[in-house]
C-alpha positions as CSV (number, residue, x, y, z in Angstrom):
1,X,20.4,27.1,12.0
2,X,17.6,29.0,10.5
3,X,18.1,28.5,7.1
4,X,18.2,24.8,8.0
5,X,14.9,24.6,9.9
6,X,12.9,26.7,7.0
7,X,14.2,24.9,4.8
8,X,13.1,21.6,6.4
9,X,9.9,22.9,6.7
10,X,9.5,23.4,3.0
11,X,10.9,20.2,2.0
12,X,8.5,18.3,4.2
13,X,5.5,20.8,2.9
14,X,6.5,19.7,-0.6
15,X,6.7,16.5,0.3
16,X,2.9,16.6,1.3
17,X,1.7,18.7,-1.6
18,X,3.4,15.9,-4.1
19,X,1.8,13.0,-2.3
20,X,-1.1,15.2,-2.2
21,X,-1.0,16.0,-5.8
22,X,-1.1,11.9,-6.6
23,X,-3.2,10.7,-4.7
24,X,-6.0,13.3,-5.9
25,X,-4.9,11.7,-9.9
26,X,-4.9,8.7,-8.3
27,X,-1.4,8.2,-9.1
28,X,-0.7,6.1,-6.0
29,X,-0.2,2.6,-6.5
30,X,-2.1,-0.2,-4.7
31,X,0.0,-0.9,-1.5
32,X,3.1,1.3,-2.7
33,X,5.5,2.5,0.3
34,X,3.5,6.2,-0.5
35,X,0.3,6.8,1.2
36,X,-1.6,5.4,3.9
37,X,-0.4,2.5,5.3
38,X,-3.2,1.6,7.8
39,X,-5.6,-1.8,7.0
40,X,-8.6,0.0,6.6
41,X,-6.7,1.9,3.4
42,X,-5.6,-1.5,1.9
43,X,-8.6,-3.5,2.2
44,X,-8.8,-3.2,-1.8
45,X,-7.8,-1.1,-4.7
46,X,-10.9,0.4,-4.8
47,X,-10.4,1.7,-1.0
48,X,-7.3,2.5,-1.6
49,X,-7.8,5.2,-4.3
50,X,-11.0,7.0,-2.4
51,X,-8.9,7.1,0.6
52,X,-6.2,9.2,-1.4
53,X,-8.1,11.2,-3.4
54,X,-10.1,11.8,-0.4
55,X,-6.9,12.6,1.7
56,X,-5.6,15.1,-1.2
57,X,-7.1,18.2,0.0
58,X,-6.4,18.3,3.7
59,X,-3.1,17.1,3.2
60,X,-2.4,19.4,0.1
61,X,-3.9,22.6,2.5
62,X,-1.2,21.7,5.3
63,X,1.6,21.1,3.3
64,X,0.9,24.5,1.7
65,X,0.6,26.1,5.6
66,X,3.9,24.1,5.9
67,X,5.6,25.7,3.5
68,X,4.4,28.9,4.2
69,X,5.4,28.6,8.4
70,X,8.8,27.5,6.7
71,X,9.2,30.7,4.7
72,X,8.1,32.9,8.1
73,X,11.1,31.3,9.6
74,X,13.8,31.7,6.9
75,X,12.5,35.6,7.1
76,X,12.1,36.4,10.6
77,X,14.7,34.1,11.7
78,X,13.9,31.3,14.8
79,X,13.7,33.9,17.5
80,X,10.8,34.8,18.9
81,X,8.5,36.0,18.4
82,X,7.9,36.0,14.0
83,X,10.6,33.0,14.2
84,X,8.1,30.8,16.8
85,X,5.0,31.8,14.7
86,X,7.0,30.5,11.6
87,X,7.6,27.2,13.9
88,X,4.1,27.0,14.8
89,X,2.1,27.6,12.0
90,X,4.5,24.9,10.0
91,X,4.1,22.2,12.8
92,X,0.1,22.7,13.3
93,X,-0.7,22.9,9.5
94,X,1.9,19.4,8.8
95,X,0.0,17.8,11.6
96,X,-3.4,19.4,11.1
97,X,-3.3,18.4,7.3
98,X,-3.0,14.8,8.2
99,X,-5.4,14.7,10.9
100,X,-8.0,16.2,9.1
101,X,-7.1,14.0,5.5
102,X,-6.6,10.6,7.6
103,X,-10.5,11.4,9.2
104,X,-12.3,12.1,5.9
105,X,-10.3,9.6,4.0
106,X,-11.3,6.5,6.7
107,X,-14.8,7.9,6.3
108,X,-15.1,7.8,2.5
109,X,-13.3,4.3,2.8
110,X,-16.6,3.7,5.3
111,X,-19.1,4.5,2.8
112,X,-17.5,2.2,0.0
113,X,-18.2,-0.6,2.7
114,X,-21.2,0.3,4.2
C-alpha cells in the first residue's frame, strides 16, 4: 500500500510540473481540457496565456513538494511518524501550489483588464 500511495503522489506532482512546464511556454491551447477552466481564464487568448504563465511557478513549486512528500513516503513507509510527514508535505504543497498559482494568475488576468 505504500508503494502505491508514493507513487501516486509522484504521478500527480509530475502531472503538475508538466502543466506547469506548458503553461510557462505557453504551450496551452486556448480553451484546451488542460489548465484553468474558470471564466475569468477564458475571457480571451490573451488572458488565457498570462493566467498560465502566471500559474507556472506556484504550481511548478508544489508539484515539486509533491513529488518530494511522495518519495518521503515510499522511504519511510505510511506509518507515522516520517510516513504522515511524507502524506502531509505531498497533500499541502499539491494544494498550496494551486492556491497560490490560481491567486496570482486571476490577478495578472486583472491587470490585462483593468
Amino acid at each position: 500500500m505504500t508503494v502505491v500511495i508514493g507513487s501516486l503522489w509522484i504521478g500527480i506532482g509530475a502531472s503538475w510540473l508538466w502543466l506547469a512546464w506548458r503553461g510557462s511556454q505557453r504551450q496551452l491551447k486556448y480553451g484546451s481540457i488542460w489548465g484553468i477552466r474558470a471564466a475569468w481564464a477564458r475571457t480571451s487568448p490573451e488572458a488565457w496565456t498570462e493566467a498560465h504563465q502566471e500559474l507556472a511557478g506556484a504550481v511548478g513549486v508544489g508539484g515539486a513538494i509533491s513529488i518530494l512528500g511522495g518519495l518521503v513516503i515510499l522511504a519511510g513507509g505510511i506509518d507515522p511518524p516520517i510516513g504522515t510527514i511524507g502524506l502531509l508535505v505531498a497533500v499541502l504543497g499539491s494544494v498550496g501550489g494551486q492556491l497560490v498559482g490560481t491567486r496570482r494568475a486571476r490577478a495578472a488576468v486583472a491587470r490585462l483588464d483593468g
